[in-house]
C-alpha positions as CSV (number, residue, x, y, z in Angstrom):
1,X,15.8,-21.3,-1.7
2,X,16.4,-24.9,-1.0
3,X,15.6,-26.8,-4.2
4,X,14.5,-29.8,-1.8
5,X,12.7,-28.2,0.5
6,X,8.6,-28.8,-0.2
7,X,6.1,-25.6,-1.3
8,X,3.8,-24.7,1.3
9,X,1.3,-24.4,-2.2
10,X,2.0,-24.9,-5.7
11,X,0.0,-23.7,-8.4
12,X,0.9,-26.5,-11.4
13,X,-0.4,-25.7,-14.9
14,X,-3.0,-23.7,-14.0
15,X,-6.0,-23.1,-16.4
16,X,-9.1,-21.1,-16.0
17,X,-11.6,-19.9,-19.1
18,X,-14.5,-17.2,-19.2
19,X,-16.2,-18.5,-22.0
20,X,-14.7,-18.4,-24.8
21,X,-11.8,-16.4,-23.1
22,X,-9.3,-17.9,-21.6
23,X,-7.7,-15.8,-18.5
24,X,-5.0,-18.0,-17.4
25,X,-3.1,-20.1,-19.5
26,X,-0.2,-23.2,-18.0
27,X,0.3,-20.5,-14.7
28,X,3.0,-21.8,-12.1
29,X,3.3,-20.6,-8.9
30,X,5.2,-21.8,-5.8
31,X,4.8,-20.6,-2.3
32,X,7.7,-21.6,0.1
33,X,7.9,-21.8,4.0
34,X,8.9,-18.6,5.7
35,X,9.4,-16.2,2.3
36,X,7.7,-13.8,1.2
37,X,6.5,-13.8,-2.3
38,X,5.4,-11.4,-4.9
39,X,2.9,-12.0,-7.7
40,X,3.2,-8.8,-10.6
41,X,1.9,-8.1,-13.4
42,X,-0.3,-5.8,-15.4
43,X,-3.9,-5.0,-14.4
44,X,-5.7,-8.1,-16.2
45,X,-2.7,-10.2,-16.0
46,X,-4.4,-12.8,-14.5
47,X,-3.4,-12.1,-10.8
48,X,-7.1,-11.7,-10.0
49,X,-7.9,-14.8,-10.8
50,X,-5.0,-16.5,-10.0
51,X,-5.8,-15.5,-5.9
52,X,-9.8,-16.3,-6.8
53,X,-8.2,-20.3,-7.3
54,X,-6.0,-20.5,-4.1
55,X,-8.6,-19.1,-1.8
56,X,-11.4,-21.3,-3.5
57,X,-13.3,-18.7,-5.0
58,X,-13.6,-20.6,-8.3
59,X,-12.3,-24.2,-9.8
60,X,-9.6,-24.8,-12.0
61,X,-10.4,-25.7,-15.9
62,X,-6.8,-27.4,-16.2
63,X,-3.9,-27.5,-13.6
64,X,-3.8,-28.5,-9.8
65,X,-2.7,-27.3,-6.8
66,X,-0.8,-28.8,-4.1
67,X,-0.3,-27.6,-0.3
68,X,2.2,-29.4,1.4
69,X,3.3,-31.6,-2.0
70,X,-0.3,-33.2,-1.9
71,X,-3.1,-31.9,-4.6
72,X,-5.7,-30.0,-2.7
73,X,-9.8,-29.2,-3.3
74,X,-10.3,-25.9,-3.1
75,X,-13.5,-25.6,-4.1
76,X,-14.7,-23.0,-2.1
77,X,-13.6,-20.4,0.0
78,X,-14.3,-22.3,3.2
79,X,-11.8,-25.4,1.7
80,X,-9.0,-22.4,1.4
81,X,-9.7,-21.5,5.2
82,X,-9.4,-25.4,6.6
83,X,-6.1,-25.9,4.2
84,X,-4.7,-22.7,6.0
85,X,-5.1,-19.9,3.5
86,X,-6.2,-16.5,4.5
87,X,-6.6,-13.6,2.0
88,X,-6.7,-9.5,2.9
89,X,-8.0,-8.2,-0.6
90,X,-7.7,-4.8,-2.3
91,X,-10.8,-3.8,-1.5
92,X,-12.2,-3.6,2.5
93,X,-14.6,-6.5,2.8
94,X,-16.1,-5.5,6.4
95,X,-19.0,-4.8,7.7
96,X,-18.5,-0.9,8.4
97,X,-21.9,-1.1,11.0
98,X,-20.2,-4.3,13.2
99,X,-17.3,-3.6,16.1
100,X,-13.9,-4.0,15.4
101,X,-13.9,-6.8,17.3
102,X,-16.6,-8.3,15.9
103,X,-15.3,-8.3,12.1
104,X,-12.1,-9.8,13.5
105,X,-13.8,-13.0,14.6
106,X,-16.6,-12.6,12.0
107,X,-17.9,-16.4,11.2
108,X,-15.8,-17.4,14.3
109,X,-17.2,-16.2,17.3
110,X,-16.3,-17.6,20.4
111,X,-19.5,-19.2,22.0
112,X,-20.5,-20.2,25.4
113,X,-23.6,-21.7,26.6
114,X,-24.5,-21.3,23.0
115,X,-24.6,-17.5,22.2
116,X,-21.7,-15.6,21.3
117,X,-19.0,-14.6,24.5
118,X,-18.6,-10.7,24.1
119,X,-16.3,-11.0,26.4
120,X,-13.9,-13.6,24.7
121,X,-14.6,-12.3,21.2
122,X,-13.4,-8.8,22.8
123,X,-10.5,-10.4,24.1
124,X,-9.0,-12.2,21.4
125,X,-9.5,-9.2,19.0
126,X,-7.5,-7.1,21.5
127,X,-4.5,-9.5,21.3
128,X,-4.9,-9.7,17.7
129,X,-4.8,-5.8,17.6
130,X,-1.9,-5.7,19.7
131,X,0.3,-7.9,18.0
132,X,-0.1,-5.1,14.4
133,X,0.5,-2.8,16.7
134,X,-3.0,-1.0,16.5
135,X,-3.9,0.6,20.0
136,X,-8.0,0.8,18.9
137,X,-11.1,-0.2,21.0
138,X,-12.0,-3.6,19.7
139,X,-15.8,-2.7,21.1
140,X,-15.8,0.8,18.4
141,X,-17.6,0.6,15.3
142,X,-15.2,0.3,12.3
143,X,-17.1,2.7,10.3
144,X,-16.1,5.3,12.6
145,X,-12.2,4.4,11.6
146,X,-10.2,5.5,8.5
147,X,-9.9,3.3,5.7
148,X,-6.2,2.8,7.1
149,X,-7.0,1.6,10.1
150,X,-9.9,-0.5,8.1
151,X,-7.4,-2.0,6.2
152,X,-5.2,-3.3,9.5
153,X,-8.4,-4.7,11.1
154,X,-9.0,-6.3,7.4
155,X,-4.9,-7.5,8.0
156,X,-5.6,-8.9,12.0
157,X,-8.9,-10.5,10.7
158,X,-6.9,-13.0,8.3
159,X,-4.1,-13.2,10.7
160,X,-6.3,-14.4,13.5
161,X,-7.7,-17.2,11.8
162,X,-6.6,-21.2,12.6
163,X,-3.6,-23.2,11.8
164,X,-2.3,-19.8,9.0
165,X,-0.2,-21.7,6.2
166,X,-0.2,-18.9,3.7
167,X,-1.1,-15.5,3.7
168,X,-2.5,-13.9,0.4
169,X,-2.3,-10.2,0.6
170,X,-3.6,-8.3,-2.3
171,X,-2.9,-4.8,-2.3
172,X,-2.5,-4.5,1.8
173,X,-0.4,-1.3,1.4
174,X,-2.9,1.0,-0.9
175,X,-4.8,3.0,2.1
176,X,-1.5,2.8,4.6
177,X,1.3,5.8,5.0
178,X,4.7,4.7,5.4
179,X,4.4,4.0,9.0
180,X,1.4,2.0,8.8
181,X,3.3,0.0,5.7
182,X,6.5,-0.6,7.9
183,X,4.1,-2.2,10.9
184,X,2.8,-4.2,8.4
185,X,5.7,-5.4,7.5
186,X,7.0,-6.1,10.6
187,X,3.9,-8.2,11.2
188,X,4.8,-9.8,7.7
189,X,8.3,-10.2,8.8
190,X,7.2,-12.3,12.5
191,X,4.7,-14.8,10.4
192,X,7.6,-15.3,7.8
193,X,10.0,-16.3,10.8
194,X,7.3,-18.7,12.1
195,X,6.8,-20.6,8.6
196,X,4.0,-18.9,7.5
197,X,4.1,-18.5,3.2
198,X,3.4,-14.8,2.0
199,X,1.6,-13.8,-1.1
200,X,2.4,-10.1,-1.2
201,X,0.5,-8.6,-4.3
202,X,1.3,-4.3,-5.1
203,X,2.0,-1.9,-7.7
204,X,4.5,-0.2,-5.3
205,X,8.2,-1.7,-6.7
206,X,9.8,-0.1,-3.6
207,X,7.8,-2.2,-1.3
208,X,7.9,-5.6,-3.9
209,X,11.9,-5.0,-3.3
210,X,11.9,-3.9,0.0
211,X,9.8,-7.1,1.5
212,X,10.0,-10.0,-1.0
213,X,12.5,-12.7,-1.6
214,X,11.4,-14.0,-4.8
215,X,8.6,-12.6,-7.7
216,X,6.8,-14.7,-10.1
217,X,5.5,-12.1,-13.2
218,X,2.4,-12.8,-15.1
219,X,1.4,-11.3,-19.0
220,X,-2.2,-11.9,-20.5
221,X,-2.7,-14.6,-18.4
222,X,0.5,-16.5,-18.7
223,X,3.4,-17.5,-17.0
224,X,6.4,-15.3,-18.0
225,X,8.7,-16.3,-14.9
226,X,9.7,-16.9,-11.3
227,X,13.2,-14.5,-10.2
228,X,14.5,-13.3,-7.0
229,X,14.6,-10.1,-6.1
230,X,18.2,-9.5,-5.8
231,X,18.8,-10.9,-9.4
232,X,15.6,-9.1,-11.3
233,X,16.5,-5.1,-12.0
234,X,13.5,-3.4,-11.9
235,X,13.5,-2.2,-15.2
236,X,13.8,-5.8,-16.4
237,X,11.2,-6.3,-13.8
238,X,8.5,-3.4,-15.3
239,X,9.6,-5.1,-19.1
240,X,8.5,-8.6,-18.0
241,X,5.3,-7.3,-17.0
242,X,4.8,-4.7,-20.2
243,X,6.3,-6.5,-22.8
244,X,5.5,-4.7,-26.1
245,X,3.6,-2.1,-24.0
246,X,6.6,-1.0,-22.3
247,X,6.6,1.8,-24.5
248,X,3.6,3.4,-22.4
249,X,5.7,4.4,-19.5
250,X,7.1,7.0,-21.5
251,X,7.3,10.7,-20.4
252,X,4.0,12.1,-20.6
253,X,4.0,14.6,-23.6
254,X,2.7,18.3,-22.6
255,X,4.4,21.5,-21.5
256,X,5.8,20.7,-18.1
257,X,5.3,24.7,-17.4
258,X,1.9,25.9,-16.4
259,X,-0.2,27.4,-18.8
260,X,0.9,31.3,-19.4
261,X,-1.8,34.3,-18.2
262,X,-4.3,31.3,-19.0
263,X,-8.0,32.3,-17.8
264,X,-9.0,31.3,-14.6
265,X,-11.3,28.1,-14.1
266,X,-11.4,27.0,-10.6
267,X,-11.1,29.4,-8.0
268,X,-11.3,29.2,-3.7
269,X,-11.6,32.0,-1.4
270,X,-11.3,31.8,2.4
271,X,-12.8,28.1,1.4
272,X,-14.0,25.9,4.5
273,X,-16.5,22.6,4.9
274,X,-16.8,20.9,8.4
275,X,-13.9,18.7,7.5
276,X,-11.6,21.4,7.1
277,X,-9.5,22.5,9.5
278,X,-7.8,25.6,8.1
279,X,-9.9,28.1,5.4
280,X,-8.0,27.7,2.0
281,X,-7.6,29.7,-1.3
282,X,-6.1,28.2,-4.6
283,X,-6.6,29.4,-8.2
284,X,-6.8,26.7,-11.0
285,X,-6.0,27.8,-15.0
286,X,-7.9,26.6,-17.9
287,X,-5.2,23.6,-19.1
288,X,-3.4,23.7,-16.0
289,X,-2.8,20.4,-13.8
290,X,-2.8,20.9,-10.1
291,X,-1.2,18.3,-7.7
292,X,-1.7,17.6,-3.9
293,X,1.2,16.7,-2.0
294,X,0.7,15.3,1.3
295,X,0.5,13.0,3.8
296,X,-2.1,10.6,4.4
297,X,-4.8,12.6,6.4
298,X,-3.1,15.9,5.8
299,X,-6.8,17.3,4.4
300,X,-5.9,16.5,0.5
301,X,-9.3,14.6,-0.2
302,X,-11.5,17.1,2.4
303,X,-9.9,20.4,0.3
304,X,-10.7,18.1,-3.6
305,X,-14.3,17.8,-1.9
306,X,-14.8,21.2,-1.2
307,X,-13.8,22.1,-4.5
308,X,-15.8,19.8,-6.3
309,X,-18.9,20.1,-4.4
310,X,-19.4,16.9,-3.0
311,X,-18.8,18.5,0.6
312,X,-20.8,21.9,1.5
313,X,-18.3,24.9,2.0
314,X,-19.6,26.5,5.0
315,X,-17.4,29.7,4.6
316,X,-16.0,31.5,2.1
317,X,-16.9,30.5,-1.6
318,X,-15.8,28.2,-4.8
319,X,-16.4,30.2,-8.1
320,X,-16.3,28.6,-11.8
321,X,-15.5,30.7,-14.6
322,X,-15.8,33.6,-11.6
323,X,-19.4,32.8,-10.9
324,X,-19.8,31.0,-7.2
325,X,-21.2,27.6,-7.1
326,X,-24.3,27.1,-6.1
327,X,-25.4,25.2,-2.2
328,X,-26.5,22.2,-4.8
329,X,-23.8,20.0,-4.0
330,X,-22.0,17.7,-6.2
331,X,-25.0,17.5,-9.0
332,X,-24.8,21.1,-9.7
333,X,-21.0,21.3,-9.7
334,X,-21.7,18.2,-12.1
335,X,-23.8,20.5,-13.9
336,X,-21.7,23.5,-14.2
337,X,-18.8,21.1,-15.5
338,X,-16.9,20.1,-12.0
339,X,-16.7,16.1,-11.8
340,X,-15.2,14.1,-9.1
341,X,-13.6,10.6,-9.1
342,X,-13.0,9.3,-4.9
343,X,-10.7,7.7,-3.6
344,X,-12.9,5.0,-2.7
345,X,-13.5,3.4,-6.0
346,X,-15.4,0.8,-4.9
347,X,-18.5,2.7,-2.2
348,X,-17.7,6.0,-4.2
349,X,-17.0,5.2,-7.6
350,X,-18.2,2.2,-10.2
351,X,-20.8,0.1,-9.3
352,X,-19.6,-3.5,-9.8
353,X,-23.4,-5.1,-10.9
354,X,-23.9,-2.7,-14.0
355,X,-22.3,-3.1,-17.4
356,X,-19.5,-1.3,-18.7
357,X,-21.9,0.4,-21.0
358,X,-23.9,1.4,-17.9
359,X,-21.3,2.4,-15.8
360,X,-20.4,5.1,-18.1
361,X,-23.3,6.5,-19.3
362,X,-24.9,6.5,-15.7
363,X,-23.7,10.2,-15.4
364,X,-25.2,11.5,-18.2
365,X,-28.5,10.5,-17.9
366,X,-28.5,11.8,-14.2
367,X,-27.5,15.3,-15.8
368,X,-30.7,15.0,-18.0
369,X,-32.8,13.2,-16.1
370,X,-35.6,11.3,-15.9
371,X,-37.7,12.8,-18.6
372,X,-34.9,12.6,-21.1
373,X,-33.6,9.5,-21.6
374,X,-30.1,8.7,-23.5
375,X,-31.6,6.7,-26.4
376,X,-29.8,3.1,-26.9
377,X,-28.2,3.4,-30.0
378,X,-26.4,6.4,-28.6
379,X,-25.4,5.4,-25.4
380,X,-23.8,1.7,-27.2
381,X,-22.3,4.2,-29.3
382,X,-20.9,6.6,-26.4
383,X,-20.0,3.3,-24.2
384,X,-17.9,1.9,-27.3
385,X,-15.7,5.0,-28.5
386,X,-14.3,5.5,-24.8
387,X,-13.7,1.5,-24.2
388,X,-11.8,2.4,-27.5
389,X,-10.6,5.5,-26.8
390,X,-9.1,4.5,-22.8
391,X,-8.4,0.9,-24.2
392,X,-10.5,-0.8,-21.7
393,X,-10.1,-4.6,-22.2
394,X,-11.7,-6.5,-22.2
395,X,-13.7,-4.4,-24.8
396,X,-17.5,-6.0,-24.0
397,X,-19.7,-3.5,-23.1
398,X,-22.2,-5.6,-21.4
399,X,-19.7,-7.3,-19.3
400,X,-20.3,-6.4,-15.4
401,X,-17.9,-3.7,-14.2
402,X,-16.6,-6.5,-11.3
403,X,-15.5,-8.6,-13.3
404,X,-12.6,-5.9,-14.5
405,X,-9.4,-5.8,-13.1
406,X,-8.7,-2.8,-11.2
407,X,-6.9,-0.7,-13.4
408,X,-9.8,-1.0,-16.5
409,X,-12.3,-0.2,-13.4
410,X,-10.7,3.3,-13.2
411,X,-10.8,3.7,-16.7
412,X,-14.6,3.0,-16.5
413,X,-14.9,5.6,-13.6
414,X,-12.9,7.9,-16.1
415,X,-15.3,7.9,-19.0
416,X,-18.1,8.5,-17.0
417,X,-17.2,11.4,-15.8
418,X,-15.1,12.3,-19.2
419,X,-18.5,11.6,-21.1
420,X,-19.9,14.9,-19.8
421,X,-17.4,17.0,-21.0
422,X,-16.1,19.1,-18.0
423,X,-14.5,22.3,-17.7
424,X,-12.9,20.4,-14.4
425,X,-11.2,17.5,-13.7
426,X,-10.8,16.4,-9.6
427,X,-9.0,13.4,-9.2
428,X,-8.7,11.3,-5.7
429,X,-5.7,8.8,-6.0
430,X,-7.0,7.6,-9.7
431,X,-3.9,5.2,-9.7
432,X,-3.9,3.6,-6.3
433,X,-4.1,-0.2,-6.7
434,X,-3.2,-0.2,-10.4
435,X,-0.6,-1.6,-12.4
436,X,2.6,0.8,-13.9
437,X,1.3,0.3,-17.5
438,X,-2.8,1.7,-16.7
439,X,-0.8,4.7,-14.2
440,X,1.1,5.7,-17.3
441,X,-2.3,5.6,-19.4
442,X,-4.2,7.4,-16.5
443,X,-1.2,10.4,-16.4
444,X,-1.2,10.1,-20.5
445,X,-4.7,10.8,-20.0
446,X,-4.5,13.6,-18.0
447,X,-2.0,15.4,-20.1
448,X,-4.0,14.8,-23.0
449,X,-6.9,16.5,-21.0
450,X,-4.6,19.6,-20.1
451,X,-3.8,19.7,-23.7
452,X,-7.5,20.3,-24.9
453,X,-7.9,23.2,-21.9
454,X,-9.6,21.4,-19.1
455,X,-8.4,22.3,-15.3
456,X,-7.3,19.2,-13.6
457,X,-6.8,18.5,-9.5
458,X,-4.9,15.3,-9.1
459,X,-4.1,13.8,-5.5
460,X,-1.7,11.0,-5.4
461,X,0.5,9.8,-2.0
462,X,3.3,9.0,-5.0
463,X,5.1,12.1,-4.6
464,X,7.0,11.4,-7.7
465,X,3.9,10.8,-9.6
466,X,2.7,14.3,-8.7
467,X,5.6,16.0,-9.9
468,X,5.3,14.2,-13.2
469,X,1.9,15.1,-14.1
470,X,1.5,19.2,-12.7
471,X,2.5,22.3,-14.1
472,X,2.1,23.5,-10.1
473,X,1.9,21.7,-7.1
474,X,0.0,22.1,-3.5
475,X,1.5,20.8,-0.8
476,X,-1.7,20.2,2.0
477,X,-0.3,19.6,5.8
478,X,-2.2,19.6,8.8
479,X,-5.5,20.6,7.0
480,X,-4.0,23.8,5.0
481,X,-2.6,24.4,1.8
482,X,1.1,25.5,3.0
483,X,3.0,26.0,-0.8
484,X,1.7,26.7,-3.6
485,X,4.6,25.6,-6.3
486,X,5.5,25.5,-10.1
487,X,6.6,21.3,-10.2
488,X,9.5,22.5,-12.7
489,X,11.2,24.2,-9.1
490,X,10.7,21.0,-7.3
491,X,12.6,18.0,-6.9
492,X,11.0,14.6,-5.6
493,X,13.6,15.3,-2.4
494,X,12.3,18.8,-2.3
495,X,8.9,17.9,-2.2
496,X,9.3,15.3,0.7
497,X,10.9,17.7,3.1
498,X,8.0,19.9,2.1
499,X,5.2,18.1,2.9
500,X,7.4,16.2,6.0
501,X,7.9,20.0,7.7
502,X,6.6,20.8,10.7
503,X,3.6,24.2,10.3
504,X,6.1,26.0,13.0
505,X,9.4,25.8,10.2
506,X,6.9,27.3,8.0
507,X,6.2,30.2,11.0
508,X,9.5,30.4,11.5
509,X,11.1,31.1,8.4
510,X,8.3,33.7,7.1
511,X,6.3,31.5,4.6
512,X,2.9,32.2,4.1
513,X,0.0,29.7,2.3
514,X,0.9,30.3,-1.0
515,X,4.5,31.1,-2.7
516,X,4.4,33.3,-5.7
């Protein structure tokens, strides 16, 4: 990096306070012309709020920032816009029941005569589209597209608007598989060459290494550092960001082989919903851990569904203990001890306006309903010991759920469904978007679950994370279970090649949907 060449933005001294917490502390950040830079750190590092300042979302207490070398106002969003900056957050922030086209140019719609040109607004999006290499009909609704391709109209939305400067992308990557990730990179890769300044925020070090030039690494709200890439090792990397904690990305500790002639829990026969393409079978052992392995669309989420009850099974039957399940849907898997945690934390999973205290009683007091209440001194009580007992921070149980980072979200999600005491555990991606140090408390957490005899499904596109947390492992393609295989005979190059293989290699050779 030229050490005379001007930041697109500078963050200087950077100070922002909750009360009587303080969440960022003397932050510096500096954004050059054409690179592409990475901000890391732990869930509630500060990152968060750190993108809230640049894109005018809230002020400064201390600090300033400067685009171009001159201090800016951002003091709301539409400030952020006019200076240049355009933000893709974690989470989809469409409208689901609008075109493609019309999210795209949502708040700047071409207008002629006064009234909104359909016409223009339909061309522009296409050109957009066509330049992320996404071959959609701008005039289809969005809802009717996967949260993928969501998350690429969420991408040509910011890259449309005027005059771009700097590009904040938090979490672009988390709903993309690895072709989808390379386009967007190669997108990334043009605006870099035309000047544009990237903020590229993930949990996925491959990709950090992969795209970035330089990484600046934040710790309980406080500058640790600005490195370059090809001078930061990432285990030096994963220490800057853990510090002390570091120590929580050890191995997970429970028998890595799956529980021995251990009863049956969870069971599927000749299993199939209207999602499913292919009927399914799969057995799950009191203490076991079960992983999915597949690709992105390859029927992981629809089979976890089906066996959870959130989606009706149409044929064949899911049984409990050996009794079926019920037509009752999720709340009767609920309350026969099956709970369910999507994918889709933020339409499927917390619900940002409600405390932490009721986020994770909510559950409960469904399962006893109306008549019934959870008294107050027992649900403070409940909502207290699993803060304490996941480490939720910060540790206010009255505190809305959106104003958590990411990672304590999950945890919230978690002791809901934890507080009713299941005999099963189905897990949708329960460490997309978070940080290494919550992923190894999540998988900690899951052992520790095994441990104490409940069944747990756990879906994650990190193929090396599913081999670290199962005893046996599913590998879904093409809606179907193909293998069904003990982790402790697989190797993350093994389980690639598996879950890359054509259905005819599996004709070919002889296997069936299951190996014993």
């Amino acid at each position: 990096m030229d050490p005379e060449a001007v930041p697109t933005l500078e963050v200087r001294g950077a100070e922002v306070r909750f009360g009587p917490e303080q969440a960022l502390a003397d932050v510096h950040l500096r954004l050059y012309p054409g690179e592409v830079h990475s901000l890391m750190g732990e869930n509630g590092a500060g990152k968060s709020t750190l993108i809230k300042a640049i894109t005018g979302a809230l002020r400064l207490d201390a600090g300033e920032i400067l685009i171009g070398g001159e201090p800016a106002r951002l003091g709301r969003p539409a400030d952020a816009i006019a200076a240049g900056i355009s933000t893709v957050y974690q989470e989809i922030d469409l409208l689901p029941n609008l075109t493609v086209a019309e999210n795209v140019s949502l708040g700047r719609e071409p207008r002629r005569f006064g009234l909104i040109d359909h016409a223009e607004m339909q061309r522009r999006a296409a050109t957009v589209l066509a330049s992320l290499g996404l071959a959609i009909d701008p005039g289809s609704l969005l809802s009717s597209h996967s949260l993928a391709v969501q998350q690429l109209v969420a991408i040509a939305r910011a890259v449309s608007g005027p005059a771009l400067r700097v590009l904040v992308l938090d979490e672009p990557t988390s709903s993309l598989d690895a072709d989808e990730v390379a386009e967007l990179f190669r997108v990334v890769r043009e605006l870099t060459a035309g000047g544009t300044a990237v903020l590229f925020v993930s949990h996925f070090l491959d990709q950090v290494y992969e795209l970035c030039d330089r990484i600046t690494v934040l710790r309980g709200g406080r500058f640790v550092g600005e490195y370059s890439t090809t001078e930061l090792l990432r285990v030096d990397l994963v220490g800057k960001m853990l510090g002390e904690s570091a120590a929580r990305l050890a191995a997970i500790d429970h028998d890595a082989a799956p529980p021995a002639d251990g009863p049956l829990v969870l069971s599927a026969r000749a299993a199939r919903t209207s999602r499913i393409r292919h009927a399914f079978d799969l057995d799950v052992a009191e203490g076991e851990v079960i992983g999915f392995a597949g690709l992105l669309g390859s029927g992981r989420t629809e089979i976890a569904r089906a066996l959870s009850g959130v989606d009706t099974v149409d044929e064949g039957r899911v049984f409990l203990d050996g009794a079926p399940l019920g037509g009752g849907g999720a709340r009767d898997a609920i309350g026969r001890g099956i709970v369910y945690s999507s994918e889709n934390r933020r339409s499927e999973g917390v619900l940002g306006d409600l405390t932490v205290l009721e986020n994770i009683t909510l559950a409960l007091q469904v399962q006893r309903g109306i008549l019934r209440p959870v008294g107050a001194a027992r649900a403070r009580e409940l909502a207290r010991s699993w803060v304490e007992a996941l480490s939720i921070r910060p540790a206010d149980i009255d505190r809305p759920v959106r104003e958590l980072s990411g990672g304590n979200q999950q945890k919230v999600l978690l002791a809901r469904l934890l507080a009713l005491s299941p005999r099963v555990v189905v897990l949708d991606e329960p460490t997309r978007g978070i940080d290494v140090g919550a992923k190894a408390e999540v998988q900690r957490l899951v052992g520790e679950l095994a441990d104490n005899g409940v069944a747990v499904v756990y879906i994650s596109a990190e193929l090396d994370e599913v081999l670290r947390v199962s005893h046996t492992v599913a590998v879904v393609r093409d809606g179907r279970i193909a293998h069904v295989i003990p982790s402790a005979d697989l190797t993350t190059d093994g389980l690639i090649a598996l879950v890359a293989r054509a259905d005819d290699d599996d004709r070919d050779d002889g296997a069936g949907g299951t190996d014993d």
